[in-house]
N, C-alpha and C positions, 0 to 999 in steps of 0.2 A: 428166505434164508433158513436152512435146517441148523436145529437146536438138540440138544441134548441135555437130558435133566440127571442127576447122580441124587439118589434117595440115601443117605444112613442115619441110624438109631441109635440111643446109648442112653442111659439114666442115673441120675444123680438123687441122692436123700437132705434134705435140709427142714429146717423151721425156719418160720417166719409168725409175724401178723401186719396187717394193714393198718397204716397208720390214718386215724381219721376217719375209719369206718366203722358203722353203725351197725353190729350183730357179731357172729359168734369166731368172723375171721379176726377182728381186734385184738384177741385172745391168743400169745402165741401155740402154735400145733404145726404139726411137720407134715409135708410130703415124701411120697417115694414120684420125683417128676419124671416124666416120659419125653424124651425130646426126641424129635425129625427134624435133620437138617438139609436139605434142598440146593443142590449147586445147577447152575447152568452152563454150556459154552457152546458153542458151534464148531469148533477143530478139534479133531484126534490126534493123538501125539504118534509116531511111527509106528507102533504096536497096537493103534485103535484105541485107542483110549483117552477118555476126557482128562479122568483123573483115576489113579488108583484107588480100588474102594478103601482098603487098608492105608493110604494116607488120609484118606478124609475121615476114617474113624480115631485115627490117632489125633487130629487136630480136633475133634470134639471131643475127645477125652479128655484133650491139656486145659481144653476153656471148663470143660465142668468140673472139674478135679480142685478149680479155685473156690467152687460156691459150695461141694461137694461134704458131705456133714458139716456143715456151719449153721450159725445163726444168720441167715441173710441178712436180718437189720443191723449188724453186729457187723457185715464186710461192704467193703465198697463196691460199686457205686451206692447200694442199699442202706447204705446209713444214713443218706440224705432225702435217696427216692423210694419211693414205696416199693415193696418186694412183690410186687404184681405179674400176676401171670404176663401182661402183657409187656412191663418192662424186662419182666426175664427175659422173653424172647428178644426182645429189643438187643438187650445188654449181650446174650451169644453170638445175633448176628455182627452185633459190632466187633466184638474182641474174636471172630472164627475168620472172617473176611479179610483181613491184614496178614492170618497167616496162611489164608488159600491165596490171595496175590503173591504174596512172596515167593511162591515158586510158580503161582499157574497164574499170569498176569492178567491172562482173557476168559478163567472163570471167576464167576459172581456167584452167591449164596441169592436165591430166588426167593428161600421161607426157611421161616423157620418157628415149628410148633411143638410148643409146651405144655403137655398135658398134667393138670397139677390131681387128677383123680379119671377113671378110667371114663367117664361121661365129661368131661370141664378140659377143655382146650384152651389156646390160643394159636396163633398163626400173624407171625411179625411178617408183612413183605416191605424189605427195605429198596429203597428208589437205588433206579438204575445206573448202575455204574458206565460213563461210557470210555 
């Protein structure tokens, strides 16, 4: 079956620290994060196309615009769970995903990576939607 992957970029500023960790992230201090969000689908719409890249930048704008200069530990989900690279990603794939089905029901978000400094990643792949 042929696939089609849609890559966009966008970045967000926030502070955090880790709660329950031993060294200097404990300590709140801020990022400038770098995120990649990753769609899949296998149909083109009449005009070839998966999704339009300008919808999908606008729908990772609305999700990071809520964590976007905050205090992570300070918003939710992050008040309860650790403000980790790996739950960040977590937490955009979750809240970008309900509003790419809302209009495009047969694509899925495949990754999505969080770079909290220009060498340190993560990369969330959430299970398969079917």
């Amino acid at each position: 079956m042929k696939r089609y992957e849609l890559t966009v970029e966008d970045h967000f500023s926030s502070a955090h620290q880790l709660r329950g960790y031993m060294g200097k992230c404990e300590n709140i201090h801020g990022h400038n994060w770098r995120v990649k969000l990753r769609v899949t689908g296998s149909s083109l719409d009449n005009i070839g196309l998966l999704v339009d890249f300008g919808i999908l930048k606008k729908i990772l704008k609305e999700v990071l615009s809520r964590i976007d200069h905050t205090s992570l530990n300070e918003t939710p989900p992050f008040d309860r769970i650790n403000p980790s690279s790996e739950n960040i990603a977590e937490y955009i794939c979750s809240e970008v995903q309900p509003l790419i089905s809302r209009e495009f029901p047969a694509v899925n978000v495949s990754s999505v990576t969080v770079w909290e400094s220009q060498t340190s990643s993560c990369t969330f792949f959430p299970e398969v939607r079917q």
